[in-house]
C-alpha positions in Angstrom: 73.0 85.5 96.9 71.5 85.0 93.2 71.9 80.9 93.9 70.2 81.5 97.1 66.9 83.5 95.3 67.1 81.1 92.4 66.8 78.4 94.7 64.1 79.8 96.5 62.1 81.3 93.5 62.3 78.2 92.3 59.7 76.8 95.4 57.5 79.2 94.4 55.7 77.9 91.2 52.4 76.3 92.5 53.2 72.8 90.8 56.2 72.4 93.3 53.3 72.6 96.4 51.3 70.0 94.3 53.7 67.7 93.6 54.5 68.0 97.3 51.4 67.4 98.7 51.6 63.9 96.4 55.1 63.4 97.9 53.4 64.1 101.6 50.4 61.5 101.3 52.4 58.4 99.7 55.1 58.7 102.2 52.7 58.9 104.9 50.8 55.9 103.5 54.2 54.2 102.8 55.1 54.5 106.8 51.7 53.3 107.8 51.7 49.7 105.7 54.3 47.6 107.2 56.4 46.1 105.1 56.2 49.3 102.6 59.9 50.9 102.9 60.7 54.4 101.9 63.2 52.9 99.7 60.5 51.0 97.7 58.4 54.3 97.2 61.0 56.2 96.2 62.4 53.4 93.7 58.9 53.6 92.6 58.3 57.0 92.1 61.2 57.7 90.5 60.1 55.8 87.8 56.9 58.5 87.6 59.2 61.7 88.0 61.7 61.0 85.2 59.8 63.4 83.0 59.4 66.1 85.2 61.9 69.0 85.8 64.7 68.2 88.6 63.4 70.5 91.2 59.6 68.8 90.9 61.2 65.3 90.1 63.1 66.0 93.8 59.9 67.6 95.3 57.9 64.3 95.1 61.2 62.0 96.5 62.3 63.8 98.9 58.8 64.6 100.7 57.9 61.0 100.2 61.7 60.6 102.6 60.9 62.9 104.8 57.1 61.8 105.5 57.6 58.3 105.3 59.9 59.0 108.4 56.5 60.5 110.3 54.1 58.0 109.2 55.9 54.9 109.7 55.7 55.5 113.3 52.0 55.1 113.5 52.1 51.0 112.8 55.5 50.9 115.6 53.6 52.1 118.0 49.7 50.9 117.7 50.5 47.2 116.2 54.2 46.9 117.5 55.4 46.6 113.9 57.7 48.9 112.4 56.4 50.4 109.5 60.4 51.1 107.8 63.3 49.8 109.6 64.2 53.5 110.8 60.8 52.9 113.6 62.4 49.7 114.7 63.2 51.3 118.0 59.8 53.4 118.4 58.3 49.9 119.4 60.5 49.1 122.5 58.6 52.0 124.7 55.7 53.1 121.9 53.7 50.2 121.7 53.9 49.6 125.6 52.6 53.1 126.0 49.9 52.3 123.8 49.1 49.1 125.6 48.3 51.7 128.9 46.2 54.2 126.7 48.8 56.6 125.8 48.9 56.0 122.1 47.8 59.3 121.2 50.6 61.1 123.7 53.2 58.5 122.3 52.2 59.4 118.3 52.3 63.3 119.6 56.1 63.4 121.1 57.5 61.0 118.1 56.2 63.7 115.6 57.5 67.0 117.6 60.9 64.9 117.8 61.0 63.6 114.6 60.4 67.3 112.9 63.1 68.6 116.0 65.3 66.1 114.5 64.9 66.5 110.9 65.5 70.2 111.4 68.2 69.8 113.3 69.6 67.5 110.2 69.0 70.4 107.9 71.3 73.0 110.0 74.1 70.3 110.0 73.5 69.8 106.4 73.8 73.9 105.4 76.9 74.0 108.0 78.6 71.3 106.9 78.0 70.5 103.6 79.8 73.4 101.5 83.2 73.0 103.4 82.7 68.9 102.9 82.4 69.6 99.3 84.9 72.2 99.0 87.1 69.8 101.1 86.8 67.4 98.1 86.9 69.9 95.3 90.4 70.5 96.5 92.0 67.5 97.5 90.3 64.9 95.7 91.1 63.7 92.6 91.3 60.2 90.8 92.5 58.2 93.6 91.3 59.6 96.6 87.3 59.2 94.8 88.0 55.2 94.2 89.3 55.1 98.0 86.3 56.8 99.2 84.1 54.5 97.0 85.1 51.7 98.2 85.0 53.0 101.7 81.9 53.9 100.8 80.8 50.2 99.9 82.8 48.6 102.4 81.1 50.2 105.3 77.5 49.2 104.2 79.1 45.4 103.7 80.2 45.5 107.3 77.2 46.8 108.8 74.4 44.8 106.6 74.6 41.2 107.5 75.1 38.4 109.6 77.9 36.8 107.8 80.5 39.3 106.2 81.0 37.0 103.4 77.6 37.2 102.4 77.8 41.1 102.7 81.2 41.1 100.6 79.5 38.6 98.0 76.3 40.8 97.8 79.0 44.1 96.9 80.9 41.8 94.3 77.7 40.9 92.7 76.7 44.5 92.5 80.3 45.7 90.9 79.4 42.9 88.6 76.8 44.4 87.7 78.2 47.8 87.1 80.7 46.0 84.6 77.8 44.9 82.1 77.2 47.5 79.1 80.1 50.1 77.3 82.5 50.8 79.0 83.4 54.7 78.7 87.3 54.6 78.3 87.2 52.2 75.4 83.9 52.1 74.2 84.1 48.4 74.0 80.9 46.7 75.0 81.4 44.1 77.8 79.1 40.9 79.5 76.1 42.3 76.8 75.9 38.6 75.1 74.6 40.2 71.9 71.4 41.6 74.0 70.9 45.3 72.7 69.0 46.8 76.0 72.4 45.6 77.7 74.7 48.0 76.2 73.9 51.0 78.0 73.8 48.9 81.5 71.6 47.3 83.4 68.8 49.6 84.0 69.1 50.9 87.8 65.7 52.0 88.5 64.2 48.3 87.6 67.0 46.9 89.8 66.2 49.0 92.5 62.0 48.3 92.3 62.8 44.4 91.8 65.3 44.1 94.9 63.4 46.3 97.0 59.5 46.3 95.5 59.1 43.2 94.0 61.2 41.1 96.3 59.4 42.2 99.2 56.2 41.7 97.6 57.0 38.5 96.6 58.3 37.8 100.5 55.4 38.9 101.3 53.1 36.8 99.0 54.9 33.6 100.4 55.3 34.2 104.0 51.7 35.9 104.6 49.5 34.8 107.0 46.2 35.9 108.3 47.2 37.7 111.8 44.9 38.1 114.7 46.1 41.2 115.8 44.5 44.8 115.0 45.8 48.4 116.0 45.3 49.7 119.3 42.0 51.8 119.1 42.0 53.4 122.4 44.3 56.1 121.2 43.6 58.2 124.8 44.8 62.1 125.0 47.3 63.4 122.5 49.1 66.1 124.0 51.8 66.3 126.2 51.9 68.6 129.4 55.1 70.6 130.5 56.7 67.8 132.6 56.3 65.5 129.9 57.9 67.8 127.6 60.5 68.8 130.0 60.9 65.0 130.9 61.8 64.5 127.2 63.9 66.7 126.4 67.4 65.9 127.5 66.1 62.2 126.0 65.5 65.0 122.6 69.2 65.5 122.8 70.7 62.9 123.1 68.9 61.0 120.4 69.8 64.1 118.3 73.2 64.1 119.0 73.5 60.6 118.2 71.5 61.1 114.9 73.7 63.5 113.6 76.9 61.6 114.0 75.6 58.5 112.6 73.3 60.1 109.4 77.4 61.5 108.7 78.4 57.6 108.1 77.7 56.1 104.7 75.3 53.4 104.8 74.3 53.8 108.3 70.9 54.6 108.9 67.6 55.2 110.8 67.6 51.7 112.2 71.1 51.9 113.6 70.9 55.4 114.8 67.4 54.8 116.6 68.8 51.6 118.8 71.9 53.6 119.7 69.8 56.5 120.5 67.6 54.6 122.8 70.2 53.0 124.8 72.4 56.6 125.3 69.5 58.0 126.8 68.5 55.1 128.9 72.4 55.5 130.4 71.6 59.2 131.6 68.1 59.1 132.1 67.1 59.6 135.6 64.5 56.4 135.4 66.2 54.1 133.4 63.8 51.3 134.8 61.2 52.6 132.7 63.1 52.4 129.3 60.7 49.2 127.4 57.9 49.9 129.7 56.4 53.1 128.1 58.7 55.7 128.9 58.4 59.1 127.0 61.8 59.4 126.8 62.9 55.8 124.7 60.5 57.6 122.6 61.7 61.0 121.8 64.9 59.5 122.2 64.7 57.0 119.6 62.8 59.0 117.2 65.0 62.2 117.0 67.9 60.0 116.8 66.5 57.9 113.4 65.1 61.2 111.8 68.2 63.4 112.1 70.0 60.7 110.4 68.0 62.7 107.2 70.4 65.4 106.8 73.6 63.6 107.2 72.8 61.2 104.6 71.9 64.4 103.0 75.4 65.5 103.3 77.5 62.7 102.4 75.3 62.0 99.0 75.2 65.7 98.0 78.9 66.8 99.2 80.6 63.9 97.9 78.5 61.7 96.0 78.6 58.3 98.3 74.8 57.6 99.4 74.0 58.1 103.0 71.8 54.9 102.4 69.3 53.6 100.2 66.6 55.9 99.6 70.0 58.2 98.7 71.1 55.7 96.6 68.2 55.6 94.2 68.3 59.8 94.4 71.5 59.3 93.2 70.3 57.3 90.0 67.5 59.7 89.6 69.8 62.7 89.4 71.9 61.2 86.9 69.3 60.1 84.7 68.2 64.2 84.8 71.7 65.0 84.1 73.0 66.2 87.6 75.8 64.6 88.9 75.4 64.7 92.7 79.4 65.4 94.4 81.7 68.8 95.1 80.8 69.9 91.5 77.1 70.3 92.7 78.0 73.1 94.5 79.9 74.5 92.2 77.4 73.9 89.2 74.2 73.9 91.0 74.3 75.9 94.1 70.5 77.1 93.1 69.9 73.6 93.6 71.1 72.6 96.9 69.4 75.9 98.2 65.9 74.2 96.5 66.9 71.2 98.1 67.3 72.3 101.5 63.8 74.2 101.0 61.7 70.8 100.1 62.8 69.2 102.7 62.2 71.8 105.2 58.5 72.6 104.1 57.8 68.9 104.0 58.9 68.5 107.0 56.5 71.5 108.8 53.5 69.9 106.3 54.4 66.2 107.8 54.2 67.8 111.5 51.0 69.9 111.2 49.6 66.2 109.1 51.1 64.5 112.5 49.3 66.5 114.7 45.8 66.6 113.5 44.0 63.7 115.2 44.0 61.4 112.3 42.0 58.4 113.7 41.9 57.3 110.0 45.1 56.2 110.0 44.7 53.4 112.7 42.1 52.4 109.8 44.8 52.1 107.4 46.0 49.6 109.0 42.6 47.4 108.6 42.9 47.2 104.5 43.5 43.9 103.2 46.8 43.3 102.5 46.1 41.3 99.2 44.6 44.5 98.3 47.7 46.4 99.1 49.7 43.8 97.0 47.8 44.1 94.1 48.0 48.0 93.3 51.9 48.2 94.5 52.1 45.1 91.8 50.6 47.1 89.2 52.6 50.4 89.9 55.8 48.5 90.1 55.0 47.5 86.1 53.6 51.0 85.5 57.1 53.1 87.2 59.3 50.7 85.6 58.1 50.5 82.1 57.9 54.7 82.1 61.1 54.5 82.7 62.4 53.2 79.0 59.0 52.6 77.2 60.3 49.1 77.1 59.2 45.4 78.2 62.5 44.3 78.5 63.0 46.7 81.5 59.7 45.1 83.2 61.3 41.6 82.4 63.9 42.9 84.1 62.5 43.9 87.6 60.7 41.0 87.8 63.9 38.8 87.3 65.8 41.1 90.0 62.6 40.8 92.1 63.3 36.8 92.2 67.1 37.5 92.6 65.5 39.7 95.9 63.7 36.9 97.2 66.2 34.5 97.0 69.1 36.8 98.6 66.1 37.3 101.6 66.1 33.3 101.7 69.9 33.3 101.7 70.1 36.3 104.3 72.2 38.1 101.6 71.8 42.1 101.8 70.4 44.2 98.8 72.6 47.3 100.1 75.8 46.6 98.7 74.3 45.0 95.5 73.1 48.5 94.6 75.7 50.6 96.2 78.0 48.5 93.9 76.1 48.6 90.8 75.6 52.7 91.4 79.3 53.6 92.8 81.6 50.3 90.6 81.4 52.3 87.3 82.7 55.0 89.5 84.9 53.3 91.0 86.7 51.4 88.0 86.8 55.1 85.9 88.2 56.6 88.6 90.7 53.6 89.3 92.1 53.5 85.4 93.0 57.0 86.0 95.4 56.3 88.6 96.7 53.5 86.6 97.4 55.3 83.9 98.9 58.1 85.6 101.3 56.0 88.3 104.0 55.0 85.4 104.8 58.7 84.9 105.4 59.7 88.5 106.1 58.0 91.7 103.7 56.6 94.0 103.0 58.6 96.5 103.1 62.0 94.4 99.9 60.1 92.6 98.5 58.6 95.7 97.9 61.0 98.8 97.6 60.0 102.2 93.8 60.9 102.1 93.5 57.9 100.0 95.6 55.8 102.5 93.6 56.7 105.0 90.2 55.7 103.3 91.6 51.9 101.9 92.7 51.7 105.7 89.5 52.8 106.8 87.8 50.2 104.7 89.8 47.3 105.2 89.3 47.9 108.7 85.2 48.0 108.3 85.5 44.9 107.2 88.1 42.7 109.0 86.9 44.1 112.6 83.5 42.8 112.7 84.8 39.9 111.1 86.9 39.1 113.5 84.0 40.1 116.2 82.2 37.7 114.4 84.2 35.2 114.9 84.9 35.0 117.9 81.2 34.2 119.3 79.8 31.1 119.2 77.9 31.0 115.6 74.0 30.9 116.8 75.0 34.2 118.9 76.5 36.0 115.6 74.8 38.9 114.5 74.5 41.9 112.1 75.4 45.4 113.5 71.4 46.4 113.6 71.1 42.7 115.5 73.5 43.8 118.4 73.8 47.4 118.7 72.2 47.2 122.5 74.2 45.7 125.0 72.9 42.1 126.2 71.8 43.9 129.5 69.5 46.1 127.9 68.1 43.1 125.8 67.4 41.4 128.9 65.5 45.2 130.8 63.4 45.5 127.3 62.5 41.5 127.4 61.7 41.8 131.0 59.8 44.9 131.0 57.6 43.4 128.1 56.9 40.5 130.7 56.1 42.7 133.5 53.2 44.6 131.3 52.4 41.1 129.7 51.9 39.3 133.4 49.8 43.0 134.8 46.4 43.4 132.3 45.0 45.2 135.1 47.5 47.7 134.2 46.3 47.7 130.6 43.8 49.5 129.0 44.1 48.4 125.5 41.6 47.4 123.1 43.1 44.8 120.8 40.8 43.9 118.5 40.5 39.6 116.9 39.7 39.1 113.7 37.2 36.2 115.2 35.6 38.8 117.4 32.2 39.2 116.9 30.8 42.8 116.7 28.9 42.5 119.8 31.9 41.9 121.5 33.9 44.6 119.9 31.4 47.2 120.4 31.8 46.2 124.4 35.3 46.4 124.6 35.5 49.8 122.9 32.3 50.7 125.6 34.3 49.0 128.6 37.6 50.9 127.3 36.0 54.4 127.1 34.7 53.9 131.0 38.4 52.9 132.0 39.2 56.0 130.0 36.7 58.3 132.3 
């Protein structure tokens, strides 16, 4: 009870609201740029917060999480682009309903069902997160925590790439990396070539902004190129009447059901969940003909699913210290560098914590809905701002973030390097996942594995190593060598990552179709896609003729 009011007294100072209300408006811009992921805001801001005390360092990251998960749905579903990969599925019924003049109904049931989901996330995470990490308290020790790290790192390899030799490369570089700087049992200083800012490690926070900032801004920078489309304006009426809300809700569950069970899995996240989501509800839907044509429920089932994924990445980065996925990841880094060591000794240690926790997320989560639900017509013009504009200021904060970090060039020099390294791994279709899983979890990893070594001449093997630990090396060698095989038994153009070919091909085929049939019917249409070209006379007619088909 005392860790429960220290938690919550803790919410209470008046710089915790303000630092969430900075938290709520970058993630909410952050969702609306495409191209902007909540991993590169959070990488960003971390750099910003490591001066401040944990629970306002955590107020800022994790509202920025949760309402990067509402805002990112607004560019999915008015320009058919997905502003994180979690919306990846909001644009196979959103944007469609847009197209008819449902945008504003379609933005209105993805935020209920994103906050249903979210919430939903946060019960799992209070129910199951204290016997997870009591669980592990117990049980496990040296060996059992480098089996579940490299479970941990094995999973993301097998689910982030094409080619699982370029996912187990990308997880080799990162241990790698991990190696570089003193190495705690021995204090012997390894792979620092003389270079002084190497012998505490590679900094993780310039890592992070470089692979996932810089790289994407350079990605950016050389792929750009001047598009002709503009958001949906014709946004239409926003809320939903019973049978709509009654038609989506078994779609609710589903996609909550589904979001819960995969937020559990490390590495596995919005994107994943959000496809799978989809498709389970198109199976028991009573119109599954409609799924990719603007049906309410590939909406609410595709949102609740990605945004309940929040708590159960919660759980398995909190409970037992492996990130749920990369936002978690860089958390992770950001509680260490504060002196908290997320894992069952959170609990233990900082039960006030968790409790503080569980209330930022839940009162950014009811600030992101009421946000969501105001009729924010500004944020379609969000989606008008230049995107060299855009460029230059995350440029300059990238610099700004990383160099707070240390007070130090070399740690700029440093993103920038890793933010080349970021491009070419995109060129080379090499994931960034397991390059930072690696780097976070392999010191981890190798302390925990020297401990076994040094114990197992003393004692025989399996009084040293449990069956839990079996059971996870299993586990992983099995993530690996089954989509492997998968892999390699397709034809090589029809070989894809587990994001790429999560829907069966007969869905691919309803969702390509069903863009075809709206595609083939403007008469059906009422959307007012705006041309760059266009001149203002003719815009100002189209919104006039769309307001008429409106009436």
């Amino acid at each position: 009870m005392n860790a429960l009011m220290e938690g919550l007294n803790s919410l209470l100072d008046i710089s915790i609201l303000l630092y969430m209300l900075v938290g709520l408006v970058l993630g909410f811009m952050v969702g609306a740029f495409p191209g902007i992921t909540a991993t590169m805001a959070v990488a960003l801001a971390a750099g910003f917060t490591m001066t401040l005390e944990p629970v306002q360092g955590l107020a800022v990251l994790l509202t920025i999480y949760v309402a990067a998960n509402f805002g990112d749905r607004v560019p999915s579903i008015l320009i058919n682009t997905p502003g994180t990969p979690a919306s990846i599925a909001t644009t196979l019924d959103g944007y469609p309903m847009a197209k008819q003049g449902r945008a504003g109904l379609a933005l209105t049931i993805s935020a209920i069902v994103s906050a249903v989901g979210i919430l939903a996330s946060l019960v799992l995470f209070s129910v199951a997160a204290v016997p997870i990490a009591s669980f592990a308290r117990d049980y496990f020790k040296s060996p059992e925590l480098f089996a579940l790290v490299v479970f941990g790192i094995s999973i993301m390899i097998g689910i982030s790439s094409k080619s699982m030799l370029k996912g187990i490369l990308a997880g080799l570089f990162g241990l790698m990396l991990g190696t570089v700087g003193t190495y705690a049992a021995t204090a012997d200083q390894r792979f620092t070539f003389g270079v002084l800012e190497l012998v505490e490690g590679v900094n993780f926070i310039a890592v992070i902004i470089g692979l996932f900032g810089i790289a994407e801004l350079f990605d950016q920078l050389l792929t750009y190129r001047t598009s002709n489309v503009r958001p949906i304006s014709s946004l239409g009426r926003w809320w939903p009447n019973r049978s709509e809300l009654k038609q989506s809700g078994r779609a609710t569950a589903v996609g909550g059901a589904v979001g819960l069970g995969v937020g559990l899995i490390p590495a596995a996240g919005g994107d994943i969940a959000g496809l799978i989501g989809w498709e389970r509800a198109r199976k028991v839907s009573k119109h599954p003909e409609m799924f990719g044509k603007g049906s309410i429920e590939g909406v609410a089932a595709s949102d609740t699913a990605s945004s309940a994924t929040l708590g159960g990445s919660l759980t398995t980065t909190m409970a037992l210290g492996i990130p749920g996925d990369s936002v978690m990841a860089v958390m992770i880094g950001s509680m260490i560098i504060w002196g908290i060591t997320p894992g069952p000794t959170l609990f233990t240690n900082r039960p006030d914590l968790v409790v503080s926790i569980v209330g930022i997320m839940l009162v950014a989560t009811i600030l992101s809905l009421a946000l969501s639900l105001v009729r924010m017509k500004g944020m379609v013009k969000l989606l008008d701002v230049p995107q060299p504009y855009l460029w230059s200021g995350i440029l300059i904060f990238c610099i700004i973030g990383t160099y707070a970090t240390s007070n130090s060039l070399s740690t700029v020099v440093t993103m920038l390097v890793f933010g080349v390294i970021g491009v070419l791994l995109k060129r080379m279709q090499v994931p960034a996942g397991p390059v930072v899983l690696g780097l976070l979890l392999g010191p981890l990893a190798e302390e925990n594995l020297a401990r076994t070594l040094a114990i197992l001449p003393t004692r025989g093997f399996f009084e040293v190593v449990s069956p839990i630990a079996l059971v996870l090396l299993a586990l992983a060698v099995l993530s690996i060598v089954m989509p492997a095989i998968r892999a390699a038994r397709k034809p090589r153009d029809q070989r894809a990552s587990l994001e790429d070919s999560i829907l069966p091909d007969e869905s691919i085929v309803q969702i390509e179709k069903a863009h075809d049939e709206l595609a083939a019917n403007p008469d059906l249409l009422t959307s007012t896609v705006r041309s760059v070209d266009t001149s203002a006379r003719a815009t100002r007619k189209a919104r006039k003729n769309s307001k008429e088909n409106e009436k």
